[in-house]
C-alpha positions in Angstrom: 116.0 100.0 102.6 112.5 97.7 102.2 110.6 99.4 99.6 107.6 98.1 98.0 107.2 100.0 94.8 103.5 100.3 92.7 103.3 100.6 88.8 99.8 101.4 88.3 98.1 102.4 85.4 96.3 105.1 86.5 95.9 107.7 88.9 92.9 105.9 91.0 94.6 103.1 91.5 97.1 105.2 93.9 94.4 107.0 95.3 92.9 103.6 96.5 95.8 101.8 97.6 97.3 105.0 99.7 93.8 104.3 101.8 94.4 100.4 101.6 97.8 100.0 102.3 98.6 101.2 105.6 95.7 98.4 106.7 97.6 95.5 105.4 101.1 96.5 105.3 103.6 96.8 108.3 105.1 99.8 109.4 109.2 100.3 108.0 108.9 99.7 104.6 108.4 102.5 102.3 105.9 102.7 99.9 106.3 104.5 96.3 103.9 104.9 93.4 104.9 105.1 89.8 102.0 105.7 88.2 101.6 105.9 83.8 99.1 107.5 81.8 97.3 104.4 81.0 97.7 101.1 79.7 99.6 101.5 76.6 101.5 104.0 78.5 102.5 101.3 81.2 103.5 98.6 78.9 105.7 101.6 76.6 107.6 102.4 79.8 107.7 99.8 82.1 110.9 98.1 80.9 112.8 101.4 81.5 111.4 102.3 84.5 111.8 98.8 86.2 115.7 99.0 85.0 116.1 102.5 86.0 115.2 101.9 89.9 118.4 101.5 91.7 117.3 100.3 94.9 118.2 96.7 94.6 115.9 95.7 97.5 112.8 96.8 96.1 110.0 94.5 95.6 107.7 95.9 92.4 103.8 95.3 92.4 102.4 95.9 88.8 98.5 96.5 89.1 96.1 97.0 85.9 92.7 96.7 84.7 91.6 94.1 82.9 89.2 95.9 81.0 86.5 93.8 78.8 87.1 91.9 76.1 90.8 90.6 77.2 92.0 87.6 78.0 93.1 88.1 81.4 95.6 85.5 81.6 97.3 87.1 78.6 97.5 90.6 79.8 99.4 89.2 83.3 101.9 86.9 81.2 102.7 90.0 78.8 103.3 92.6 82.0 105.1 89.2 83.8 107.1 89.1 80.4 108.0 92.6 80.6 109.4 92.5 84.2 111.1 89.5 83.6 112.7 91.5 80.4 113.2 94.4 83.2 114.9 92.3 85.6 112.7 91.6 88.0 110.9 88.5 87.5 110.2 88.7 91.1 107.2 91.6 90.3 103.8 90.6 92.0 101.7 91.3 89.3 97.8 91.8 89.9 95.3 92.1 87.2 91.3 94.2 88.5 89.3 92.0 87.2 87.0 94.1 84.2 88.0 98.0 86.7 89.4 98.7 89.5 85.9 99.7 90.6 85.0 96.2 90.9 86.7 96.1 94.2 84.3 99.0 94.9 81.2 97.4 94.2 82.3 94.3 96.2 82.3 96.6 99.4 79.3 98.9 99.0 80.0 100.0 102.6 83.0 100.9 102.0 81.5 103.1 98.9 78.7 104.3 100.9 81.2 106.1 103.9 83.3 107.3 101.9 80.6 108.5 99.2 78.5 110.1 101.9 75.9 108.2 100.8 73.2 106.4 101.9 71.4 103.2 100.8 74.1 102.1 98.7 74.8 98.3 101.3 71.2 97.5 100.8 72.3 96.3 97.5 74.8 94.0 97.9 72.9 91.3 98.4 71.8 91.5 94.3 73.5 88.7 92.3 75.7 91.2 90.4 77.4 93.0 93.5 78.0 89.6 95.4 80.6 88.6 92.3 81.3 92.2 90.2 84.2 90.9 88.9 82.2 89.7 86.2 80.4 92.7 85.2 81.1 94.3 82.0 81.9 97.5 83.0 81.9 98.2 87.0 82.6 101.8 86.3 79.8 102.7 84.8 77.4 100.6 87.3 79.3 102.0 89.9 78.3 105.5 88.6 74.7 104.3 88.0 74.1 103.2 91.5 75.9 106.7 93.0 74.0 108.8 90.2 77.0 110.2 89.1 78.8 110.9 92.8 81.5 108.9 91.9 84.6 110.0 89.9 87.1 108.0 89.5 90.3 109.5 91.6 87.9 111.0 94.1 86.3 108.1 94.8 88.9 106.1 94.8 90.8 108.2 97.5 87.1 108.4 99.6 87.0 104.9 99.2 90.2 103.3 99.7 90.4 103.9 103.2 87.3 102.6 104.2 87.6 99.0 102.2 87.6 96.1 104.1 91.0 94.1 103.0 89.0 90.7 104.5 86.7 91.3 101.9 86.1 88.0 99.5 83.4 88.9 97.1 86.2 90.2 94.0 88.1 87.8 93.5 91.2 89.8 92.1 90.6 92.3 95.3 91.3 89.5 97.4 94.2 88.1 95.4 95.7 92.1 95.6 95.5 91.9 99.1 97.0 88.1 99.5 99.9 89.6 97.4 100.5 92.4 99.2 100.2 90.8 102.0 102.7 88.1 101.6 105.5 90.1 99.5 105.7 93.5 102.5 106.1 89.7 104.8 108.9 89.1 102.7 110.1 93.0 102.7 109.8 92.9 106.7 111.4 90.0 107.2 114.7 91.9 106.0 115.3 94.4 107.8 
């Protein structure tokens, strides 16, 4: 059976990629979520959980924040060290640049529908929504510009849905979406 299989750090990142997926992957292949109680959680258990899944054709997709102040090329080569210790050195692994609400204030649409809010696209035009994956800390802003309407899982599972997967302005939304794309390609083409 094709399954595509999601270690995510947190509960968000499910509720946004439940919305997202069924836009960019095909029908057939199932979709599971394994998701940790944070980072340290993630990179405690990951080993154990990768080895512990017994379907052989699953394809794994690690996703994490990046959070400020790291190195984001080391935090992908220690999760692609820890697959590769689990077995699978075949994981797509996907780092949100800074949050995962980058993604969010790349598509202010997007946050505006699902949000119920209005005048939230008029902004991003400004310098710091046409390239938030270089804000410090896109949660916060994200809750600045909503004044406080957005919480993190219920925003994330208002949101999801409504995010455009052709969307360029995050850089590590678009390389999420590439991924996905290419390994559910892979996944189909084995059936």
């Amino acid at each position: 059976m094709s399954e595509l299989v999601f270690l995510l750090e947190e509960e968000s990142a499910k509720a946004m990629l439940a919305g997202l997926l069924p836009k960019i992957i095909p029908n057939g292949i199932e979709v599971r979520f394994l998701v940790f109680e944070g980072k340290q959680d993630m990179e405690k258990q990951l080993v154990r959980k990768v080895r512990a899944y017994r379907n052989e054709a699953a394809r794994f997709v690690v996703l994490r924040d990046q959070d400020a102040n790291q190195d984001c090329k080391a935090v992908k080569a220690k999760l692609t060290s820890l697959c590769t210790g689990a077995g699978r050195p075949d994981a797509l692994i996907r780092i949100a640049c800074r949050e995962l609400e980058s993604f969010y204030l790349a598509d202010l649409a997007a946050a505006e529908q699902g949000l119920g809010l209005s005048g939230l696209v008029r902004h991003q035009g400004n310098q710091k929504y046409r390239r938030p994956d270089y804000l410090g800390s896109p949660c916060k802003e994200l809750e600045g510009l909503t004044k406080g309407q957005y919480q993190k899982v219920g925003g994330s599972r208002a949101i999801g849905p409504r995010l455009d997967p052709e969307n360029g302005r995050s850089d590590s939304f678009r390389n999420l979406v590439s991924g996905i794309r290419s390994v559910a390609a892979e996944l189909a083409t084995w059936k």
